[in-house]
N, C-alpha and C positions, 0 to 999 in steps of 0.2 A: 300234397293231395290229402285230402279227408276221405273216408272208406266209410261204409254202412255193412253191419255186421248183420249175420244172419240168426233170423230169432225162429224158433221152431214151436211160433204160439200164433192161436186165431182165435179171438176174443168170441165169446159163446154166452151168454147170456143164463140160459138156462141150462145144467146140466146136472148127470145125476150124481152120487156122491162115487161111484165106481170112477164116472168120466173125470172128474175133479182129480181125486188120489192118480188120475194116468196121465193125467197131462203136469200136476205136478209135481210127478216123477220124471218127465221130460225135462221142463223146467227146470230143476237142480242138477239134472246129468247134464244139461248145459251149462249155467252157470258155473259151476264145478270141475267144467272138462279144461283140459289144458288148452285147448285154441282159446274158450275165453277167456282164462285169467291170464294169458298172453297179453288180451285186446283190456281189459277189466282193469283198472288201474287202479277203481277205489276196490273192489273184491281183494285184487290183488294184494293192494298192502295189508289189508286185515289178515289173510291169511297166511302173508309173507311176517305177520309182526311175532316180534318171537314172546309177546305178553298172552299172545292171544293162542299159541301150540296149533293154529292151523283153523282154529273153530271160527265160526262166523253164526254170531248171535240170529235166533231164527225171527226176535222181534225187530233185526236187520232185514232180514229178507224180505221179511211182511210187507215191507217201504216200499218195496219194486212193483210197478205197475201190474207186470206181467204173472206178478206171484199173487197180490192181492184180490187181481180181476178174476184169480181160480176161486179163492177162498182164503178167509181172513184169522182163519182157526189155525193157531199153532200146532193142534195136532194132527190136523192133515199134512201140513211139514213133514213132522216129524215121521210121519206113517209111510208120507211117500220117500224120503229121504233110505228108508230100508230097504226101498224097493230098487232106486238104481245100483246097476249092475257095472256100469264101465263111467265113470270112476267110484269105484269102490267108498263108500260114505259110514261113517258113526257117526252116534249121538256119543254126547255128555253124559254125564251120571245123570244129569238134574232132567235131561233130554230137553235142553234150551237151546241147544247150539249144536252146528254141526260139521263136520270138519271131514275134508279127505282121508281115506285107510292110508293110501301113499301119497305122501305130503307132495305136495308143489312144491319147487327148490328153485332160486335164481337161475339157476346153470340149467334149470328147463325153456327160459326164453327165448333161445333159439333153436327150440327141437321142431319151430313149427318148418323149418325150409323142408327138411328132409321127406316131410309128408303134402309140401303144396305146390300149384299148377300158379302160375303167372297166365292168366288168359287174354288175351287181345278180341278187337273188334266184336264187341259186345254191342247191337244196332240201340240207337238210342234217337230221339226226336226230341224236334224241336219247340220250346212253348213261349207263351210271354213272358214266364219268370225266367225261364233258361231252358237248359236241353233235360230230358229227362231219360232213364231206362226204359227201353219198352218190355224188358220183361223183370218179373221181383226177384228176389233173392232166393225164394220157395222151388222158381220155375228151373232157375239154375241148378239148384241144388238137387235136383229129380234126373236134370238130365244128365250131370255126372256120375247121381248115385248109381249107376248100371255098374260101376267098378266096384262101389265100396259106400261106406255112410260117410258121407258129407258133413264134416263136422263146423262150417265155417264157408261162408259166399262173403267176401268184401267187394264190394263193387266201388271205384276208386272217381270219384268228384274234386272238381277244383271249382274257386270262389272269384268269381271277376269283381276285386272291390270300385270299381270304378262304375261298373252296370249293379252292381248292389245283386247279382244272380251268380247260381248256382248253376254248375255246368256238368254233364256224364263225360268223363272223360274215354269211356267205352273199354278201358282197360280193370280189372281187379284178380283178385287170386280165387282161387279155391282147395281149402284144407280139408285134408280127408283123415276121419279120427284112428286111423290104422297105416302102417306101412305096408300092408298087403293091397290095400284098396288102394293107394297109391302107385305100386309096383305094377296094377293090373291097368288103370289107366293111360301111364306110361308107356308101356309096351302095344298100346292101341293108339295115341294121340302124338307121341312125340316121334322125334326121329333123331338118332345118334351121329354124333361126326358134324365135318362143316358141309356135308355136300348141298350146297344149296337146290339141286332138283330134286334132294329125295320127298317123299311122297308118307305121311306117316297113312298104317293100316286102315283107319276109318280119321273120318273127317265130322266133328259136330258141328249141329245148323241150329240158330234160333233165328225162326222167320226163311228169312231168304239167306242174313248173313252166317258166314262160314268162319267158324271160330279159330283162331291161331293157338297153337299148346304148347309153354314148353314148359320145364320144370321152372322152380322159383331160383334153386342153384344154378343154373345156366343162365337165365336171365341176372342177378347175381354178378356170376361170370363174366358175363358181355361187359355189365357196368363199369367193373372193375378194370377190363382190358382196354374200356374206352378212355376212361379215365388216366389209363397209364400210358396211351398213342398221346393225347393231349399235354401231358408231361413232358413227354420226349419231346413234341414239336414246339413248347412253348405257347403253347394254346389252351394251356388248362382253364378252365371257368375261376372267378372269384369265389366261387363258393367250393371248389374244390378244394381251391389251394388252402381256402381257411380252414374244410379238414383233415387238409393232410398236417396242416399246422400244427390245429389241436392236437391229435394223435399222436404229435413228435412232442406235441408239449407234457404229454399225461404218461410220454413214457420217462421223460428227462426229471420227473417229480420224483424225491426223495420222499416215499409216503413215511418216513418219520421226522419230515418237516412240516406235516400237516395235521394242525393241532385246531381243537373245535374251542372256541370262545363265546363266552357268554355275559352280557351287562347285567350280571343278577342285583336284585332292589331286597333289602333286609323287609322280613316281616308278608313274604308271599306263599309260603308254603302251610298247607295244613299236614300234622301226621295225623294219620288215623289209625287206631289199633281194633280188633275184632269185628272188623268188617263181615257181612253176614253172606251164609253159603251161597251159593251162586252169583256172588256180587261179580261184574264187568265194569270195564270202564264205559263202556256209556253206561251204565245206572250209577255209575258217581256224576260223571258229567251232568246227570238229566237231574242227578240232585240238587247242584250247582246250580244249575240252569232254573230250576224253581224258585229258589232262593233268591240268586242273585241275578238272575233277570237274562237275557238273550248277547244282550252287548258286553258281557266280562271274557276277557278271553282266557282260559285255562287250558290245565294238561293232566292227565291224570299217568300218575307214575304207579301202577300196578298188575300185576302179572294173577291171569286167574289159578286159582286153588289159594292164595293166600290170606293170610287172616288180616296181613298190614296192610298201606296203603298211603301213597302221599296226593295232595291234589297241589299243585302250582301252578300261582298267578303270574300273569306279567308283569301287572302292574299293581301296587301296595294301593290296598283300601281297607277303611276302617268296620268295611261289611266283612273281611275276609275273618278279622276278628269276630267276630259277632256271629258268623255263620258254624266258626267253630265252636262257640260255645251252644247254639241251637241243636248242635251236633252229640253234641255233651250228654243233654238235657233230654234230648230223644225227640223235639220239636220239628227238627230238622232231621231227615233221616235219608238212608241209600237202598234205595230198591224198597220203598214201603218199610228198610226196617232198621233199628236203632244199634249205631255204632258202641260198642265199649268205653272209648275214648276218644276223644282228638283237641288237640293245642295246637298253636300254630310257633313253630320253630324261630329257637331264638339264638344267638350265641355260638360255641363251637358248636352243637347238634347241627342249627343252620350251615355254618359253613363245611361240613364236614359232608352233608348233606350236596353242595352243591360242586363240592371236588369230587365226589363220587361220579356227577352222575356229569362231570364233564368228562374226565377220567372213557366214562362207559361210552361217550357220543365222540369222542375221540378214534377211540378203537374200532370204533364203526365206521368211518370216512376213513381210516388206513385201511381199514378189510373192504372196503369199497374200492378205492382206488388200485390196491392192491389186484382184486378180480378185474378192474378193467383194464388195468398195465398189462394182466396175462391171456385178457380175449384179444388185446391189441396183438401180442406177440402172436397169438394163434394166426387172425387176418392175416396177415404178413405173410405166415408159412403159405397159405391158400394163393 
């Protein structure tokens, strides 16, 4: 199933600069909040990268439809960035970038169960492309908010590739940005125990249909028990059995038999020395990218506050030479402005350069695997 995430913007054309700085203060309290960088995958890794200490470039933000249809001025960003209150935000020294007070942590990815509603029969119609929701993500998100703020409506779609359409499956969740708001719905919508007559306290209507509540952990639950009857009777699905398989296989891994390899090509690396303040890696990359055109593919090895910096190529070309000495020369420059130095590595600095930094992507798929060998054991205790 694919899901459609809840955006808490409506495009306005004219507005005044009060209206502007309010709506993108909403704006970053959403991007920013934990249900999205759950859902947020490319958010997510910037702010999960440990080069980048949490911050997300604000001339990244600008990119987003829904940030640039407010306003194209970095310092409205920034203005409104002081203003949300839950998740708590800074700027940078430079006030380019802006990053969570409490960082977002892996081990926050599944804090969403604890605060969400698994809902059913959601009325949806029928069209020529396929079925559609008769009501939006806005409309949902109003009629739960009586308990709490709605931090998230996923409404949950499947794809008939054979009809080439898009279907409502009438089923999705709704995350509430507090456990209080959550605890209050709860105690209204759901109902405890197996007893199949009970009755929870009030009932929600969109339309005529009557909406099914229960927690995400209880649905969860069901999956899990269902899954474990089909075990037992020999009925499991194929796609079960492959993950229970996996699961058995990622615990049986010796994570210090899992070593990261790399076919490195002599003569890809530039170093660069006094890289200029506020330099990021996209303003190396978008260096690169002027230089050396759209189709090179690079990486840039740099962690911001630094003065150094390496940029590596994939593949050896005699521009990589030549860019470093434009580099040199101040011809070629990062962020508008001119590097101290850069050569491009030869000899043991090369290879010393690229046992390091296997060394470093090594230790990272062990501490990967490692946290999944230990949420496996956790599932299991559950």
């Amino acid at each position: 199933f694919k899901s459609i995430a809840l955006l808490y913007f409506n495009s306005n054309t004219t507005m005044t600069a009060d209206d502007a700085k309010s709506r993108m203060t909403e704006r970053l309290e959403f991007f920013f909040s934990d249900a999205n960088l759950r859902m947020d995958k490319f958010l997510r890794n910037i702010v999960l990268d440990e080069g980048s200490e949490g911050f997300v470039e604000i001339d990244t933000l600008l990119k987003f439809n829904t940030i640039k249809n407010i306003s194209t001025d970095a310092a409205v960003v920034a203005e409104a960035a002081e203003l949300v209150e839950s998740p708590k935000l800074k700027l940078n020294e430079a006030k380019t970038a802006i990053a969570r007070v409490e960082k977002f942590t892996s081990d926050m990815l599944k804090d969403n169960i604890k605060v969400s509603l698994r809902v059913g029969n959601f009325p949806t119609v029928e069209k020529d492309d396929g079925s559609h929701y008769v009501n939006t993500r806005e409309e949902v998100a109003e009629l739960f908010g009586k308990f709490g703020k709605v931090a998230l409506v996923r409404l949950l779609t499947s794809f008939n590739r054979a009809e080439r359409k898009k279907f409502a499956v009438g089923k999705g969740f709704v995350e509430f940005a507090s456990l209080e708001g959550m605890e209050k719905a709860v105690a209204e919508l759901c109902v405890s125990g197996d007893d199949a007559d009970a009755k929870p306290k009030q009932t929600l209507k969109l339309g005529e249909s009557e909406l099914s509540v229960k927690t995400m952990q209880a649905w969860l639950d069901k999956k899990a028990a269902q899954r474990g009857d089909e075990s037992k009777n020999g009925s499991g699905s194929s796609p079960d059995k492959k993950r229970k398989s996996k699961e058995g296989d990622t615990d049986a891994v010796k994570v210090e038999d899992i070593n990261f390899t790399l076919d490195w090509k002599k003569g890809c690396v530039i170093d660069m020395k006094g890289l200029p303040d506020g330099c990021d890696r996209e303003k190396i990359l978008e260096g690169v990218k002027s230089f050396m055109g759209d189709g090179v593919e690079a990486r840039a090895d740099y962690s911001r506050g630094d003065k150094d910096g390496k940029i590596r190529f994939n593949e050896p070309s005699d521009k990589i030479a030549e860019f470093a000495t434009k580099l040199n020369d101040g011809s070629a420059t990062i962020g508008d402005a001119k590097v101290e130095s850069a050569s491009v590595l030869e000899g043991e600095a090369e290879e010393t350069y690229y046992k390091e930094y296997i060394a470093f992507r090594t230790k990272q798929m062990r501490d990967k695997a490692e946290d999944k060998n230990k949420r496996n054991k956790r599932r299991r205790k559950w």
